[in-house]
C-alpha positions in Angstrom: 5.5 9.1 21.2 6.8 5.6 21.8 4.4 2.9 22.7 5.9 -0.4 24.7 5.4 -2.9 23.1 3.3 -6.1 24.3 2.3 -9.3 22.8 -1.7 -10.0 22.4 -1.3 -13.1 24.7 0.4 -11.1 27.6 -2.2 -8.8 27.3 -4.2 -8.2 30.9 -7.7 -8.2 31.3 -9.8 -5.2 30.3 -6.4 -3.9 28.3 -6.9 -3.3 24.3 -4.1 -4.1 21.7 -5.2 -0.3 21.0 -3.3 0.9 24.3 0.0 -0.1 22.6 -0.6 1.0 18.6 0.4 3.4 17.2 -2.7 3.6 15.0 -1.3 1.2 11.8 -4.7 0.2 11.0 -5.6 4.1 10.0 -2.4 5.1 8.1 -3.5 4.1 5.0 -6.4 1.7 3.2 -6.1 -1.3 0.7 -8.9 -2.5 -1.4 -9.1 -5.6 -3.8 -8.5 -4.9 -7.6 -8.5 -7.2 -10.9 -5.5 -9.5 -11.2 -3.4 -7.7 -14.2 -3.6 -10.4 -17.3 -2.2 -7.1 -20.1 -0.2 -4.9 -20.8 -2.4 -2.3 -20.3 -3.8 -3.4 -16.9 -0.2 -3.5 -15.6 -0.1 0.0 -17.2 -2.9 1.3 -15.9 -1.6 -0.3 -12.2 1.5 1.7 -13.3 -0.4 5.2 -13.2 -1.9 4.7 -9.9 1.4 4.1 -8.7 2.2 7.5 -10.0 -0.2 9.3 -8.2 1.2 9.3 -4.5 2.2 7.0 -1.7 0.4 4.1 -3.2 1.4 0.3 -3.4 -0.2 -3.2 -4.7 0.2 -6.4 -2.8 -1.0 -9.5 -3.3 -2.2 -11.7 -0.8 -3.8 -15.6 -1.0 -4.0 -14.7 -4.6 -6.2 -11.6 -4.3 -4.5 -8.1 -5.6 -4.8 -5.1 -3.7 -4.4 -1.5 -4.0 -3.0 0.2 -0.8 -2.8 4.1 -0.6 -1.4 5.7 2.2 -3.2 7.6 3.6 -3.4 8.9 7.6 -6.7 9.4 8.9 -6.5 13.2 9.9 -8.4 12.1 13.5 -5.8 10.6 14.8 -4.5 12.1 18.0 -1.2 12.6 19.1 -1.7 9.6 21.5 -2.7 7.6 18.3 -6.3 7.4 19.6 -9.4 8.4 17.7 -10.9 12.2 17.4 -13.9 11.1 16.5 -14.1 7.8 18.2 -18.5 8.4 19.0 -18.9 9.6 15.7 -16.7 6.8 14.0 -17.6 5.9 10.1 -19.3 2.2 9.8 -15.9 0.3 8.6 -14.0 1.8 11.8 -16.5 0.3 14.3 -16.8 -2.9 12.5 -12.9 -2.9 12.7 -11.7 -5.3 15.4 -8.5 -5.9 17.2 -8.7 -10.0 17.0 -7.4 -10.2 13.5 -5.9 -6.6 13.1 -2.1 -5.9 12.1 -0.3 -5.2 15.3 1.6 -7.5 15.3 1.6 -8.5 12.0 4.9 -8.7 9.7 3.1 -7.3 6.9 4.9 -10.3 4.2 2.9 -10.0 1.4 2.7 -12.9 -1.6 3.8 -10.1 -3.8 4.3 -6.4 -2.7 5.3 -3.6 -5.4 6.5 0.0 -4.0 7.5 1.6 -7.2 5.7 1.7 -10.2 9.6 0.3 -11.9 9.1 -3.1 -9.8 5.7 -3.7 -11.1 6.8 -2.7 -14.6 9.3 -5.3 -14.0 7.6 -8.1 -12.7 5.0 -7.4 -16.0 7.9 -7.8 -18.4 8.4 -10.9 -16.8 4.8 -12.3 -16.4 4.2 -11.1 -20.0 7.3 -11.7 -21.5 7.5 -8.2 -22.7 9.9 -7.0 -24.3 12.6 -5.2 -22.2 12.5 -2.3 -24.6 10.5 0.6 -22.3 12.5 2.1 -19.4 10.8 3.7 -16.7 13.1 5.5 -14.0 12.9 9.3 -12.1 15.9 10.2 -13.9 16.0 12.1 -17.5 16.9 10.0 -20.5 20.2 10.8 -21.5 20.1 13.4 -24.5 22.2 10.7 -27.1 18.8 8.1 -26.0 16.1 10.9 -27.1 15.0 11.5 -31.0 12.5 13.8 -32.0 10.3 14.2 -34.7 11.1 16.7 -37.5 7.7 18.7 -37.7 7.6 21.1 -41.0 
């Protein structure tokens, strides 16, 4: 469903921003986390990264953990199922400073667990020696251990 889009000051009265959505604001859900100062914080940001369609921003100097995540009420008009019975942090949710029209540039944003590694190497000064990609390591790169 396409929605026509509108800006917030062109809006009439008695219309909602919510009219012309298409529901960004429950797609997914971001919470604050510890600023990475190790190794094994950015590792341990590393594994969440692992587990899904998450990503970490940062924004006015406060990290964030965002996973992606669709509410499963949402309609196929991107309204709410369960608008009346709503959890707390939905009705407390208002469109004067929500994301519609929001560009969504973050201070630092981080999609893959590689460009997080990355920017730790840097931060840290690590050195460049681990290698984190999808593909297999080439067979000449791999040694194992003699057990016996």
């Amino acid at each position: 469903m396409d929605m026509p889009t509108i800006r917030r000051k062109d809006l009439k009265p008695g219309e909602v921003l919510c009219d012309y959505c298409t529901a960004r604001c429950c797609r997914y859900f971001a919470f604050p986390i510890d600023k990475p100062k190790s190794e094994q914080d950015f590792d341990h940001l590393r594994w969440y990264m692992l587990h899904g369609r998450v990503a970490i921003f940062v924004e006015d100097d406060t990290w964030y953990l965002m996973v992606y995540a669709d509410c499963k009420h949402i309609q196929s008009d991107y309204r709410c199922g369960i608008y009346e019975t709503r959890p707390q942090i939905c009705r407390g949710y208002s469109t004067d400073n929500c994301e519609y029209d929001d560009d969504s540039v973050y201070d630092k944003f981080f999609e893959t667990p590689e460009q997080l590694w990355e920017y730790a190497q840097a931060v840290l000064r690590l050195k460049k020696g681990r290698k984190f990609s999808p593909a297999p390591p080439d067979p000449s790169e791999v040694s194992l251990p003699v057990v016996g």
